[in-house]
LOMAR-651270 format. One record per residue (C-alpha): x, y, z. Coordinates in steps of 0.05 Angstrom, whole numbers, plus 5000, padded with zeros to 4 digits. Layout:
REM residues N
XYZ
...
REM end
This chain:
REM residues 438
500050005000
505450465019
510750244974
517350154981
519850435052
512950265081
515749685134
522250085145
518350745166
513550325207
519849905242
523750515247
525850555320
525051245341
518151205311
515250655347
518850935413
514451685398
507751275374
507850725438
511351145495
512050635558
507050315584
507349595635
501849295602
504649425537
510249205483
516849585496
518549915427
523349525407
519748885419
514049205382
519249275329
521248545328
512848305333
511148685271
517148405236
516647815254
509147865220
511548065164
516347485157
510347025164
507147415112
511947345055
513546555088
506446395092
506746135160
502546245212
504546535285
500746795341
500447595338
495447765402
501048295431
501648585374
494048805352
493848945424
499949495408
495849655340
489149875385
492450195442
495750695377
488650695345
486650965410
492051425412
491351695340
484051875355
484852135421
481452845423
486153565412
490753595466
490752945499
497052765462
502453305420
499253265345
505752895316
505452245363
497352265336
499752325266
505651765277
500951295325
495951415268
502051145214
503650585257
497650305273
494950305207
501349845178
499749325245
492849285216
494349215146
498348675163
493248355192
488448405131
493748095091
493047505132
498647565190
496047075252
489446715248
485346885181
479447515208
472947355213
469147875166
467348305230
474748275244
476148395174
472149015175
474549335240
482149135217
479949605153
476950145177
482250245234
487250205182
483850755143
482951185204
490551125216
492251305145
487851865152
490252205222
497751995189
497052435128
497051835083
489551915051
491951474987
492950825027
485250935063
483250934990
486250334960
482949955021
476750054997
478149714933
479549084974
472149065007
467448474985
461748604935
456448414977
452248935019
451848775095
444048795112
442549205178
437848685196
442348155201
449248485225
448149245242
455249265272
457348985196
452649485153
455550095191
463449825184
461849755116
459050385097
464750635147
469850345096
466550655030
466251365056
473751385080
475651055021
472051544986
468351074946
462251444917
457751014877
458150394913
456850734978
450451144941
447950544922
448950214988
446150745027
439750754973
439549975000
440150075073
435150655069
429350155036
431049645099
430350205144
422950325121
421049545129
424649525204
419750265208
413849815196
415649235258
418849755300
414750425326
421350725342
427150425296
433050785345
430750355404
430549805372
437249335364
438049695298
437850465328
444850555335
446750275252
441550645222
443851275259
451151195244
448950995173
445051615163
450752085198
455151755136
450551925083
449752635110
456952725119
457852405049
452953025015
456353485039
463153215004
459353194950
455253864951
458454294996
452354435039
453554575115
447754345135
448353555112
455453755153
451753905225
446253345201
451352895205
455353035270
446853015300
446352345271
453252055304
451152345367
443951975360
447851205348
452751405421
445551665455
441151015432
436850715480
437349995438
442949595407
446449485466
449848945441
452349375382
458749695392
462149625319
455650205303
457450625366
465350595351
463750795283
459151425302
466051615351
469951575302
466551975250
464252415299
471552635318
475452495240
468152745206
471253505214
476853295186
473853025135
468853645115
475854145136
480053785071
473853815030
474054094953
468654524975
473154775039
479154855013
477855254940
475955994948
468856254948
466856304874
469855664856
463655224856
463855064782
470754824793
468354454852
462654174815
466753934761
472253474807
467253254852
462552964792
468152764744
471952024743
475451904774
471252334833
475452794874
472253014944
478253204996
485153424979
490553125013
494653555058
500653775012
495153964956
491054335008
495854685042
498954924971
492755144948
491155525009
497655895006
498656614993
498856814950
493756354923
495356014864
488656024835
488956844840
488157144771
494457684804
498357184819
503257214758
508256674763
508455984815
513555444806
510954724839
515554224867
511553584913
514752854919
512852384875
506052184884
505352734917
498253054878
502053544833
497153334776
490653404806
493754154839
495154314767
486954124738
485054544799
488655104769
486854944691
480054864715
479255594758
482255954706
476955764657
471955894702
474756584717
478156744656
477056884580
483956674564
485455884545
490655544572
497555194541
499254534577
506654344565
508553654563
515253284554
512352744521
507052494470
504951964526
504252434585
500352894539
495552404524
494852244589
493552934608
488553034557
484852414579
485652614659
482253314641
476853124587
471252914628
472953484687
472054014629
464953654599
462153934656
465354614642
462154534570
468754574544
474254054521
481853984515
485453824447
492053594427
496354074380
499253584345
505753314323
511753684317
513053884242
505553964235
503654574184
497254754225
497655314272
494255264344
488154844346
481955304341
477654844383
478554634459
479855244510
485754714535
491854484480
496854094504
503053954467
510753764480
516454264486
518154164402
511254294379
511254944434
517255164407
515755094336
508455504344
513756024386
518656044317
511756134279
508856664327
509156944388
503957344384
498056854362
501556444431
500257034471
493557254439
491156644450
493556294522
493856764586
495956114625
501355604610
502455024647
509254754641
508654034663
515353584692
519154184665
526154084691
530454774675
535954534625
531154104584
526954754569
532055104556
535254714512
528854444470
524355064477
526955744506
535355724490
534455684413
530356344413
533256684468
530857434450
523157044438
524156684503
525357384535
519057694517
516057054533
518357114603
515857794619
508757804569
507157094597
505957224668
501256684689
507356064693
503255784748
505055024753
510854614742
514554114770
522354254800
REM end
């Protein structure tokens, strides 16, 4: 899930000493160390070993990473949160005895919440992929249904959990018809923490604050139930979304573009592959200042890791300028590949800005800039050729350029050296060099 590094971070000494502390009851650190890679011997092995101390390590750090502000410094949340998570991945590969699918559930949706509080959204995601086909009825396992729909939502899964939520919400109206009041019966506490996740799932999709404050009501209903005693997968779930819910709304498309932006918004949200939150490095770029979707901002280089979200930060910025902007925009590739990749990534985002994205063609190609599209996207030879041909159809036309994976002498040599006096004017007309890659 992680990739490479994953075991070495989660081994890594001085981390597991900051996520466990000391506690008698408790692994030391370093034999948490040895426990977790030990399981992850009998992973690649296939053998099978007893791992009790070690989930109990992997829940005290759940507990630790979802402890409210303040009981514990914010990085030992986020590293708990890091650590715990890999424990319980390992334990949905198949470390120790094979989970039971209750087991299997709570393993995932732990996991996700430790990705989550650990700044590692990605890895919550690809759980979700790994979650069975079948729905969970609330009439048979409540505890299940909510884990479930748990899963989807932090894995950001949109249409299965619609669909499952459209399910659960027709078995809610035939328990209605046995049961005069459904949240004291033994199904109060599920339906509640269901409903709190299709609340807290509109607003990712819409934006509205109210489905946000619906939602925290709803968690607070499945902890306050009178029935389902015997339920406490539903009641963990409502905690837990109750606490990482705000966290949640607070990384949220709809929270973290400016006001205006709704079009923009609209058209990740409702696009494929779906975009609701940002993960941290792409929020807290986008909420810099100066803001990078500002029309005054004139120039902004972007360097991230690998991995990192510096694609998506870049169709946020394609996508607000058309929406606040007459100009088109130039997208700079270094290869025919990545270009078509781009124009694939950005085609259905822009169908919902009535607009589309073209390709300008190979280099050596007579035509001049594609008339149709408000988005061409082209490598550094067919940029510099339309530059030789001229500069001032480029700059008539685009008031953005996107220079994608640039790295400084490769531009230079293929695009700006061989017209150095072109590449001048360039640099000063052209102020809107908003995203690359360093």
């Amino acid at each position: 899930m992680e990739g490479g590094g994953a075991l070495d971070r989660a081994l890594n000494p001085q981390l597991l000493a900051d996520a466990l502390g000391t506690h008698p009851r408790l692994p030391s650190p370093a034999e948490a160390g040895s426990l977790l890679a030990q399981a992850e011997i009998d992973l690649f092995f296939g053998t099978q070993t007893e791992h009790a101390r070690l989930l109990v390590a992997g829940w005290y750090l759940h507990a630790v990473a979802g402890s409210r502000p303040g009981a514990f410094p914010p990085l030992r949340r986020q590293q708990a949160g890091r650590v715990a998570a890999h424990v319980f991945d390992v334990f949905l590969q198949g470390a120790g005895v094979e989970p039971s699918e209750d087991e299997r559930l709570r393993y995932t949706v732990a996991a996700q919440h430790g990705y989550l509080v650990g700044d590692l959204a990605p890895n919550a995601i690809a759980l979700a992929s790994q979650l069975g086909a079948a729905t969970p009825s609330i009439g048979d396992h409540p505890g299940r249904a909510s884990m479930h729909a748990a899963a989807l939502l932090l894995g950001l899964d949109r249409r299965r959990l619609r669909e499952a939520i459209d399910g659960w919400s027709v078995e809610v109206a035939g328990l209605s018809t046995r049961w005069e009041d459904v949240d004291a019966s033994p199904f109060g506490p599920a339906r509640a923490t269901i409903a709190g996740i299709g609340h807290l799932h509109a607003y990712l999709l819409a934006g509205d604050a109210a489905a946000l404050d619906l939602a925290i009501g709803e968690f607070q209903r499945a902890l306050q139930a009178t029935g389902g005693a015997a339920d406490t997968d539903s009641r963990w779930v409502a905690a837990l979304l109750s606490d990482l819910g705000g966290d949640l709304a607070g990384s949220s498309v709809w929270a973290v573009l400016p006001p205006g932006r709704s079009a923009t918004a609209r058209a990740l949200v409702l696009s494929d592959p779906p975009v609701l939150v940002f993960w941290p490095p792409q929020a807290s770029f986008l909420r810099s200042a100066p803001s990078p979707l500002d029309p005054a901002t004139r120039r902004q280089v972007l360097a991230f890791p690998t991995s990192a979200g510096k694609t998506l930060v870049a169709q946020v910025m394609i996508l607000s300028h058309l929406q606040t902007s007459d100009g088109d925009v130039c997208v700079v590739a270094p290869t025919h590949s990545l270009c078509r990749e781009i124009q694939d990534a950005l085609a259905p985002r822009l169908g919902l800005l009535r607009t589309s994205v073209v390709d300008a063609g190979p280099v050596g190609s007579d035509r001049g800039i594609p008339a149709t599209g408000r988005v061409v996207v082209m490598t550094p030879e067919r940029f510099a050729g339309l530059l030789r041909t001229s500069v001032e159809q480029v700059l008539e036309r685009f008031s953005l350029f996107v220079i994608d994976s640039c790295r400084r002498r490769d531009y230079a040599d293929r695009v700006w050296r061989p017209r150095r006096s072109m590449a001048s004017s360039l640099g000063y007309s052209v102020g809107r060099w908003q995203a690359g890659s360093a």
